[in-house]
C-alpha atoms as an extended CHARMM CRD file, in Angstrom:
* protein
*
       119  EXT
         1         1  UNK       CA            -19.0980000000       19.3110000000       15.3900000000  PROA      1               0.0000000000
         2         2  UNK       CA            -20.2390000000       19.1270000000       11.9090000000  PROA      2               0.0000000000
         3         3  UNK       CA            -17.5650000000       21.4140000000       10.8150000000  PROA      3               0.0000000000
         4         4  UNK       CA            -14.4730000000       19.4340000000       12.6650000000  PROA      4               0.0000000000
         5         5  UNK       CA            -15.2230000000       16.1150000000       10.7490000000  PROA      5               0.0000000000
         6         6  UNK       CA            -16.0220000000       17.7170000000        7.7010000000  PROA      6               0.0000000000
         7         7  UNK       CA            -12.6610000000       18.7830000000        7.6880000000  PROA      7               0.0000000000
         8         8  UNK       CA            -11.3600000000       16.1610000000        8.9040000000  PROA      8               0.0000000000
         9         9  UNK       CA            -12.6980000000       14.2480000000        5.6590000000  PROA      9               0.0000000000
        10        10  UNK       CA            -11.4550000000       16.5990000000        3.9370000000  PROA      10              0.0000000000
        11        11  UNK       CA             -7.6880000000       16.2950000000        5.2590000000  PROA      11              0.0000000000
        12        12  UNK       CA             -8.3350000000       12.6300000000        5.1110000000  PROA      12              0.0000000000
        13        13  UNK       CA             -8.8830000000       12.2520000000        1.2680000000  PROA      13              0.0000000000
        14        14  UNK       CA             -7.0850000000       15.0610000000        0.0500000000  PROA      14              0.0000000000
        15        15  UNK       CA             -3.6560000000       14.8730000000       -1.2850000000  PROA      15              0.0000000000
        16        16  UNK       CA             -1.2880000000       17.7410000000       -0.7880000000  PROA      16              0.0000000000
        17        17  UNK       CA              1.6610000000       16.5240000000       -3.0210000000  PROA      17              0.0000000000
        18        18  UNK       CA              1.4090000000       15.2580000000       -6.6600000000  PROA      18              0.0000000000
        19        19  UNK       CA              3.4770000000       12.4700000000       -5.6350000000  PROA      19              0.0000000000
        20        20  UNK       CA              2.7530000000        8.4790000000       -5.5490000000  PROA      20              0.0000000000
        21        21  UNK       CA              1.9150000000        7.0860000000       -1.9030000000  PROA      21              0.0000000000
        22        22  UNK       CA              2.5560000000        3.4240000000       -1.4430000000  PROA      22              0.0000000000
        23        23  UNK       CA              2.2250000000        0.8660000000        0.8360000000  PROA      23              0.0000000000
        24        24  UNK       CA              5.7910000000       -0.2390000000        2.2730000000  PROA      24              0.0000000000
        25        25  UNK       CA              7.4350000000       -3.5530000000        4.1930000000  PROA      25              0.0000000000
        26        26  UNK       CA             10.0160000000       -5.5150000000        3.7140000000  PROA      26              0.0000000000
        27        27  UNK       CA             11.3910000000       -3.5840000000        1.3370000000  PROA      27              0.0000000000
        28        28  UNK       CA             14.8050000000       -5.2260000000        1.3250000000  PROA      28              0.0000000000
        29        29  UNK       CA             12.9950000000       -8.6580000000        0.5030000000  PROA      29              0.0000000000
        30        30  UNK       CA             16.2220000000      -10.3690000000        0.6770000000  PROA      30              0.0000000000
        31        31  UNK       CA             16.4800000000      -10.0480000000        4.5240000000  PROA      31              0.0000000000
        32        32  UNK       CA             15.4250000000      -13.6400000000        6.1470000000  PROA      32              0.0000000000
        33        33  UNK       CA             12.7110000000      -13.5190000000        8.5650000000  PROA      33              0.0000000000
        34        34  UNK       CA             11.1410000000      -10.8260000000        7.6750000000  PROA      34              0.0000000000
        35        35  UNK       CA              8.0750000000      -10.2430000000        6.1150000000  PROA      35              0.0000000000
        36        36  UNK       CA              5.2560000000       -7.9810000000        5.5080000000  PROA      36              0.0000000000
        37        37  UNK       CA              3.0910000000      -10.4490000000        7.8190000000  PROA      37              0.0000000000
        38        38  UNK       CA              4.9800000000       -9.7950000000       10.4860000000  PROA      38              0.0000000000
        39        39  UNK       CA              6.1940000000       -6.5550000000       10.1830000000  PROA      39              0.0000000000
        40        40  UNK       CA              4.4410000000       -3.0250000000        9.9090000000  PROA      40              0.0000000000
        41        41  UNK       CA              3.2970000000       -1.8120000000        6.9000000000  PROA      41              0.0000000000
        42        42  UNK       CA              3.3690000000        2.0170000000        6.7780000000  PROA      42              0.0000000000
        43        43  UNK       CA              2.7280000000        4.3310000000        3.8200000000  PROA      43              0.0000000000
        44        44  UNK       CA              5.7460000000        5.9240000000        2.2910000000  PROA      44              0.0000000000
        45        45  UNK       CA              5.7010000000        9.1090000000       -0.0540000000  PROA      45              0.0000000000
        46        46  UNK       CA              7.8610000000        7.6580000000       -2.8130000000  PROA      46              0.0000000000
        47        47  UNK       CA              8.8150000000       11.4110000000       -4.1570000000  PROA      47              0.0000000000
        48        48  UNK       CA              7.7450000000       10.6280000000       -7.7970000000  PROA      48              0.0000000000
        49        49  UNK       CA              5.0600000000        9.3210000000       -9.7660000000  PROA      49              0.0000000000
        50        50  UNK       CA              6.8690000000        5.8540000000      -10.6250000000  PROA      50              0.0000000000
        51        51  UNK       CA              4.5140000000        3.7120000000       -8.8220000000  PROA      51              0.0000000000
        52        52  UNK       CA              4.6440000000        0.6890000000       -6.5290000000  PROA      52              0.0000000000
        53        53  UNK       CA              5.0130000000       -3.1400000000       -6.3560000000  PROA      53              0.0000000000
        54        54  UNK       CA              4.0280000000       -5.8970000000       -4.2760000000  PROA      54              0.0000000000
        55        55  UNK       CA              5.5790000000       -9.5640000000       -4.3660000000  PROA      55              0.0000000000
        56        56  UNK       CA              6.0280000000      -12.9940000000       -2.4870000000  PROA      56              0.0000000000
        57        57  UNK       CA              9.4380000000      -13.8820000000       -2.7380000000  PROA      57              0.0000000000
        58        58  UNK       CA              9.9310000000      -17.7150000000       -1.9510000000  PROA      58              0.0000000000
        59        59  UNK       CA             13.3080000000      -18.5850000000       -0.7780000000  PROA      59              0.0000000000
        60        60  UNK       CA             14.0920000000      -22.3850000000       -0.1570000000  PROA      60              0.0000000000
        61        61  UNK       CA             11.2430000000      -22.8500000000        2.4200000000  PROA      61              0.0000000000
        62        62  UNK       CA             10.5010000000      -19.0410000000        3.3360000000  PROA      62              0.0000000000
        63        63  UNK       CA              7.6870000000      -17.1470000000        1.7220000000  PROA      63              0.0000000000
        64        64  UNK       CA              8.6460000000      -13.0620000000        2.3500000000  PROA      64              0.0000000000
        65        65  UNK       CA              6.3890000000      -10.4790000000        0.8240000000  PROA      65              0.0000000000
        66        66  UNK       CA              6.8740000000       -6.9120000000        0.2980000000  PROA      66              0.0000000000
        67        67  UNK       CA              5.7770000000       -3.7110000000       -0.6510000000  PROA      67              0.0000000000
        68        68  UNK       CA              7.4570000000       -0.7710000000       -2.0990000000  PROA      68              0.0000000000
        69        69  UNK       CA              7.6740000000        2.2220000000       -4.1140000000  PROA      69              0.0000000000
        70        70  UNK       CA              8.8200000000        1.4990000000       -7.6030000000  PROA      70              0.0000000000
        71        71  UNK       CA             12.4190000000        2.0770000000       -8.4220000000  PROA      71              0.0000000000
        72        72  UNK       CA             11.2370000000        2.7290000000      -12.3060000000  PROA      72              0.0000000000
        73        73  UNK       CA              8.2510000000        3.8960000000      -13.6930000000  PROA      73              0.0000000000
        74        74  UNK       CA              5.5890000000        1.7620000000      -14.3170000000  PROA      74              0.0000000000
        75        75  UNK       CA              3.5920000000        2.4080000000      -17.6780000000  PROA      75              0.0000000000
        76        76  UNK       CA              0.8690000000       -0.3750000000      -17.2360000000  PROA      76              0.0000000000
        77        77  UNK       CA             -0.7060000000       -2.5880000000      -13.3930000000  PROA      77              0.0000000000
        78        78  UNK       CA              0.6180000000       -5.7010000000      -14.1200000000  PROA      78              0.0000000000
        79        79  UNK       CA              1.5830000000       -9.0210000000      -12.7010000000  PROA      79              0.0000000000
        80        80  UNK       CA              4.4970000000      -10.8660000000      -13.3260000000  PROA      80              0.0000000000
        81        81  UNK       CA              4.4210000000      -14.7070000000      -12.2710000000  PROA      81              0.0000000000
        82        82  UNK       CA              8.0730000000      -15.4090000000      -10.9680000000  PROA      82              0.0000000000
        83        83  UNK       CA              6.4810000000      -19.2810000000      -11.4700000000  PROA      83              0.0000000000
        84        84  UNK       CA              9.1390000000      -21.5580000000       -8.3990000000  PROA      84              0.0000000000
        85        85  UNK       CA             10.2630000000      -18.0270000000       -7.3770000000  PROA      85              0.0000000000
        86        86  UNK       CA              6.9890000000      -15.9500000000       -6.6550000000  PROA      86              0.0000000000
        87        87  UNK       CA              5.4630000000      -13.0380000000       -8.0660000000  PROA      87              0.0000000000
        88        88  UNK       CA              5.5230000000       -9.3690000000       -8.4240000000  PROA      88              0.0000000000
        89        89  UNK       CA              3.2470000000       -6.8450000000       -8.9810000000  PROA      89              0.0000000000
        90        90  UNK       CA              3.1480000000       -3.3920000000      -10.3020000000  PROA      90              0.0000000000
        91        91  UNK       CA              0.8440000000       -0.7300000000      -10.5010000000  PROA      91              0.0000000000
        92        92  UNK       CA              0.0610000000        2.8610000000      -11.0530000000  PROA      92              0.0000000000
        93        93  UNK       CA             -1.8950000000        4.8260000000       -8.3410000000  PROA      93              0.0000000000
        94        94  UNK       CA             -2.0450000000        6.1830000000       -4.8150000000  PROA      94              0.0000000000
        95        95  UNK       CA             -2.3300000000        3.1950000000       -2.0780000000  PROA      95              0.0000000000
        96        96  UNK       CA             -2.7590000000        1.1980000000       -5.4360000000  PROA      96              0.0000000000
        97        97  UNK       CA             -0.5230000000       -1.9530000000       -4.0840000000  PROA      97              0.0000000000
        98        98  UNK       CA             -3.0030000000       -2.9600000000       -0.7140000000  PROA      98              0.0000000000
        99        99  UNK       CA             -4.1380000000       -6.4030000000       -0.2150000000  PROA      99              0.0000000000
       100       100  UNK       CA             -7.5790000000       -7.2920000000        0.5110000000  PROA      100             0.0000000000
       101       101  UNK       CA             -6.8730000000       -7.4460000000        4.7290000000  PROA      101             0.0000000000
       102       102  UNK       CA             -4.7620000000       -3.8870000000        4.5420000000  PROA      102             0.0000000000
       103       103  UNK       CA             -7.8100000000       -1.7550000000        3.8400000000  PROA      103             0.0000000000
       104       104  UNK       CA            -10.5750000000       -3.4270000000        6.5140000000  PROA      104             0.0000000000
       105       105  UNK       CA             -9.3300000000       -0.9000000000        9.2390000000  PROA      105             0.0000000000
       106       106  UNK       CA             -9.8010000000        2.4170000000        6.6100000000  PROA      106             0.0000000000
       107       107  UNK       CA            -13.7930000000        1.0910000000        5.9090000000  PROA      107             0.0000000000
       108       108  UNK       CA            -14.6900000000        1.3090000000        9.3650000000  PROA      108             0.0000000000
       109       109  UNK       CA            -13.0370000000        4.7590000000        9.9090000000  PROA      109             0.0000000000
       110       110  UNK       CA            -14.8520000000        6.1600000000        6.9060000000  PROA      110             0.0000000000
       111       111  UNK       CA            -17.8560000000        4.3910000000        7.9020000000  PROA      111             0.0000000000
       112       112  UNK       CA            -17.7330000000        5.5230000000       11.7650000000  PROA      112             0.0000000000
       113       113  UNK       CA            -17.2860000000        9.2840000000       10.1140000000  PROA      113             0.0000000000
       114       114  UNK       CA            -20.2810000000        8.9310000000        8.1120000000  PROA      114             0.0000000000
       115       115  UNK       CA            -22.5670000000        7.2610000000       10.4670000000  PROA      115             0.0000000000
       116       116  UNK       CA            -21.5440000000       10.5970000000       13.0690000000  PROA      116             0.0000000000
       117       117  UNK       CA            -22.0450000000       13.2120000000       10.1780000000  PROA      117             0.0000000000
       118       118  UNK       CA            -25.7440000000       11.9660000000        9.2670000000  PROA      118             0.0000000000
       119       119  UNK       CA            -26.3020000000       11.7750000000       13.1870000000  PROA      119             0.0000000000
């Protein structure tokens, strides 16, 4: 038993590919409607190292956020206040572009996993 979910750990926190993971919705932000709210957010292998953004995009009265894998590469985490407009972020990392909600769900797996592994 021991052995299964040490492995699974394992496979869980280990990253096969030397490539950038990000968080993705709404990646065509211009679509009306939509939004990272109300859409699924899924993790995308973005095939480089370039690494991803996040923004609120306000259009007349719609607020749409996003997620994404950078298009360019990003050489510093930043955040880039699009004042009326928004903002967008960018930063450098695996996962690196969550919001505080995305990650509740991946604490209690870890912490279920734990708990079972010490008893």
């Amino acid at each position: 038993m021991h052995l299964v979910l040490n492995l699974a750990l394992f496979l869980f926190f280990a990253s096969v590919t030397n490539s950038i993971r990000c968080y993705t919705c709404n990646e065509d932000a211009s679509r009306r409607g939509t939004d990272c709210v109300k859409s699924k957010i899924t993790i995308k292998d973005c095939g480089n190292d370039n690494g991803c953004i996040k923004g609120l995009l306000k259009l007349e009265s719609l607020e749409i956020r996003y997620k994404k894998c950078a298009p360019n590469k990003i050489n510093e985490d930043k955040c880039t206040d699009r004042s009326y407009n928004g903002f967008e972020c960018s930063c450098r990392g695996d996962l690196c572009n969550n919001s505080p909600g995305d990650s509740s769900s991946l604490i209690v797996i870890v912490t279920l996993l734990v708990f079972f592994m010490i008893f």
